[in-house]
C-alpha positions in Angstrom: 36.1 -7.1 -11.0 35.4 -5.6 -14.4 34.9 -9.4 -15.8 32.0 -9.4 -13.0 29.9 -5.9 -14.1 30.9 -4.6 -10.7 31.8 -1.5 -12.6 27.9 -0.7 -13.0 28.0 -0.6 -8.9 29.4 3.0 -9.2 28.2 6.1 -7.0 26.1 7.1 -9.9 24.1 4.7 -10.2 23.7 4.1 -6.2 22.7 8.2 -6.4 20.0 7.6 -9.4 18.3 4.8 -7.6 17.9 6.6 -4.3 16.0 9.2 -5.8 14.4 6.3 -7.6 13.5 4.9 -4.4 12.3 8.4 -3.0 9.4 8.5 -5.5 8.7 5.1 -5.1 8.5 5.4 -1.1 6.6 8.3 -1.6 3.9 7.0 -3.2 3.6 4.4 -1.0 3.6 6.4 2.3 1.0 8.7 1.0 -1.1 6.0 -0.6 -0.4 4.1 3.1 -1.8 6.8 4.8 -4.4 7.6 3.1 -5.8 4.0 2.8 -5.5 4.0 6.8 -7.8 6.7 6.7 -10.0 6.2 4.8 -9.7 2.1 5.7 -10.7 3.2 9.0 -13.8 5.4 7.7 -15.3 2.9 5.6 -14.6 -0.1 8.2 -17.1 1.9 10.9 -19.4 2.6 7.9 -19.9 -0.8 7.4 -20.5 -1.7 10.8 -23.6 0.5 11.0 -26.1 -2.0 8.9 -27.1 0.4 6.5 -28.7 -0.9 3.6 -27.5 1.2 0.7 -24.3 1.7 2.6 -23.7 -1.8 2.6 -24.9 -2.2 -1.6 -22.5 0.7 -2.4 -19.6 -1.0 -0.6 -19.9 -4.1 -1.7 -20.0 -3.0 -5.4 -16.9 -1.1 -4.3 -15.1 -4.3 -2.6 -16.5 -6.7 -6.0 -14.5 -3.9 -8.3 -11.5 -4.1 -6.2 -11.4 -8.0 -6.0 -12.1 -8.3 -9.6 -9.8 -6.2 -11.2 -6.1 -6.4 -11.1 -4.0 -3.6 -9.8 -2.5 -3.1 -12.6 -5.9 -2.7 -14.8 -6.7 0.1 -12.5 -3.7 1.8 -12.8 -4.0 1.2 -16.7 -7.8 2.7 -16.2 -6.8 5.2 -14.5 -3.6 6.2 -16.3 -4.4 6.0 -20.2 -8.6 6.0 -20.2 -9.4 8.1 -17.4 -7.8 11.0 -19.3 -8.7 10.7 -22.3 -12.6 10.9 -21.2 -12.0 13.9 -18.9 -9.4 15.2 -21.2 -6.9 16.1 -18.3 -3.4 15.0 -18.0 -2.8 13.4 -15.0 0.8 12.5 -13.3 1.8 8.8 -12.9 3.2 9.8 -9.1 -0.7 11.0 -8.8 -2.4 8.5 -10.2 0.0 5.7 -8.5 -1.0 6.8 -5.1 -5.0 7.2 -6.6 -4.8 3.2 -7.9 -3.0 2.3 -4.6 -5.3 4.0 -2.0 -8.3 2.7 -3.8 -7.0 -0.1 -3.4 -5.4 -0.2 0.1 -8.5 1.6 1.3 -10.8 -1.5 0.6 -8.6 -3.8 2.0 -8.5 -1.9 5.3 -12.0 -1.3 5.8 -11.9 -5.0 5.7 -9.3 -5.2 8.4 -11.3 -2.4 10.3 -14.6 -3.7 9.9 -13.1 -7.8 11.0 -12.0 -5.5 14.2 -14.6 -3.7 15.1 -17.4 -6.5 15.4 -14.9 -8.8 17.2 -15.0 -6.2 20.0 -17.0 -7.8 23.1 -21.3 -6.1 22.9 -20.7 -5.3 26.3 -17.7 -2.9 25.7 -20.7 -0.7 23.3 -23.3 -1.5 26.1 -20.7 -0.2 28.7 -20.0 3.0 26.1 -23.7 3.7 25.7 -24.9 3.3 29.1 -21.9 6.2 30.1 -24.1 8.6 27.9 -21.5 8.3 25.0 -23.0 9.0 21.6 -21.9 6.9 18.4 -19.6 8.7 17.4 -17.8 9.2 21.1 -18.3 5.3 21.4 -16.4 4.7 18.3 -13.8 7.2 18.8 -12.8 6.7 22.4 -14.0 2.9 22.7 -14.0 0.9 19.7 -11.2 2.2 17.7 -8.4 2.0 20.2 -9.6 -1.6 20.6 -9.9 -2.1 17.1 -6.4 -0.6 15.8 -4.6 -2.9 18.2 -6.6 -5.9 16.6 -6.1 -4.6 13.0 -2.2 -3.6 13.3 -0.7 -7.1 12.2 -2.8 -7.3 9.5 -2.4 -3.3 8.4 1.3 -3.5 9.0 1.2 -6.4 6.1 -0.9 -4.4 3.9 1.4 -1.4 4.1 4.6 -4.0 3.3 2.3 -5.3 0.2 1.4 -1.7 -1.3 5.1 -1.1 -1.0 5.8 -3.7 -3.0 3.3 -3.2 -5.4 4.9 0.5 -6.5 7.2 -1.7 -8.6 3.9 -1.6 -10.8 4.5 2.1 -11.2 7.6 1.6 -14.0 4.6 0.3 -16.2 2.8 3.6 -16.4 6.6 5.8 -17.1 7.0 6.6 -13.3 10.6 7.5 -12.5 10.2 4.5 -9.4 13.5 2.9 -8.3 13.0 0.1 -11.1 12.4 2.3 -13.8 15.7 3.7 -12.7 16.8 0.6 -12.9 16.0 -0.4 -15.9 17.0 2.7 -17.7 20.7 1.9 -15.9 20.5 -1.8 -17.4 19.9 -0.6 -20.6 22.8 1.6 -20.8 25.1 -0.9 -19.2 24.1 -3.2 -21.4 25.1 -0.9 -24.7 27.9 -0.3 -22.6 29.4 -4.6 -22.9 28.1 -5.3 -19.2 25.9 -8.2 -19.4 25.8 -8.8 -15.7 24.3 -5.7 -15.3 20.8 -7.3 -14.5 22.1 -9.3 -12.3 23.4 -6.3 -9.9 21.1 -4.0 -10.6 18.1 -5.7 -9.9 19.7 -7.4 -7.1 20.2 -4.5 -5.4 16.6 -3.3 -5.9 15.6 -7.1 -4.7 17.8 -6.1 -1.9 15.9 -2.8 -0.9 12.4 -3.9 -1.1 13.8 -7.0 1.3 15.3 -4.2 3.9 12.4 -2.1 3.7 9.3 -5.0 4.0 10.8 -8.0 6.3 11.0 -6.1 8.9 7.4 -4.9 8.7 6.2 -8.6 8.4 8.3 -9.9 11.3 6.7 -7.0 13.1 3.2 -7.3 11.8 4.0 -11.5 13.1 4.9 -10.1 16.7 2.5 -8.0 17.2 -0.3 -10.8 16.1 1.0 -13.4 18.9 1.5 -10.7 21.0 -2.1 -9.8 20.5 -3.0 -13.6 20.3 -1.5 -14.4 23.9 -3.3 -11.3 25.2 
């Protein structure tokens, strides 16, 4: 066993990387959320043909599909302040990078959802007296969230697995944890130490996504067949 780095397996180090994974799931939940939201916000906006809308957006969506995650959370984490001279925490500006860019993402989800919806169901809306706002709360989102779940159910899976990002800027994620028990193992004469460590946290991003993307697949035949 101790010719294996088992050792580094101890109760410790399964105790540091929960909390580890606490931040990291936290950032993620809240950047999940608040993408959703504001996904859903910017998808109708979209939908309404408005000319400067639709310039500001699409600047918006250009930035997003241009730039690396990572150079936003660089941007956001070492520029951003140093112009506003602020200090900023890297939990805060994780879930910042991540809902900026989960939220563009969604409104694309959103908006794919919303015009696939039949004229008639918005003719049907309408001609009960609805206003746009009724129409798109009571008609078209319902229809559109069922559409849009597969596809925002993978989303949330990738910005979970994106926090891993987050040991770049110094947050105390589950593979900063990580790496900071490597390290010590390691000056300790455990050289499998990587090999555990990281397999465990290989291990808990598995547990935690597969079973959003065999949802996600379900719920697209599902949808599919209907």
């Amino acid at each position: 066993m101790q010719n294996l780095g088992l050792d580094v397996l101890d109760w410790i180090t399964f105790k540091r990387l929960a909390v580890g994974l606490y931040y990291t799931l936290e950032v993620a939940v809240i950047a999940i959320v608040l993408s959703v939201v504001l996904g859903i916000v910017f998808g109708w906006l979209r939908t309404l043909n408005n000319r400067p809308l639709n310039w500001v957006f699409k600047g918006y969506l250009e930035i997003v599909r241009i730039l690396p995650t990572l150079v936003i959370l660089y941007v956001l984490y070492y520029i951003l302040p140093s112009v506003l001279h602020v200090d900023i925490n890297g939990r805060v500006v994780g879930i910042i990078a991540f809902t900026f860019w989960g939220a563009a993402e969604m409104s694309d989800i959103i908006r794919s959802s919303l015009i696939s919806i039949p004229k008639h169901q918005r003719d049907s809306g309408l001609a009960l007296g609805l206003n746009q706002r009724e129409l798109f709360w009571y008609v078209l989102l319902p229809q559109a969230w069922v559409r849009a779940l597969p596809a925002a159910l993978n989303l949330a899976a990738r910005i979970i697995m994106t926090t891993s990002l987050l040991v770049l800027i110094g947050v105390q994620d589950i593979t900063k944890v990580g790496k900071e028990i490597i390290e010590y193992a390691t000056m300790m004469n455990n050289p499998m130490a990587p090999f555990w460590i990281y397999g465990v946290i290989l291990l808990t991003f598995f547990l935690i996504c597969y079973p959003l993307s065999r949802l996600a697949a379900r719920l697209a035949r599902t949808t599919h067949e209907g």
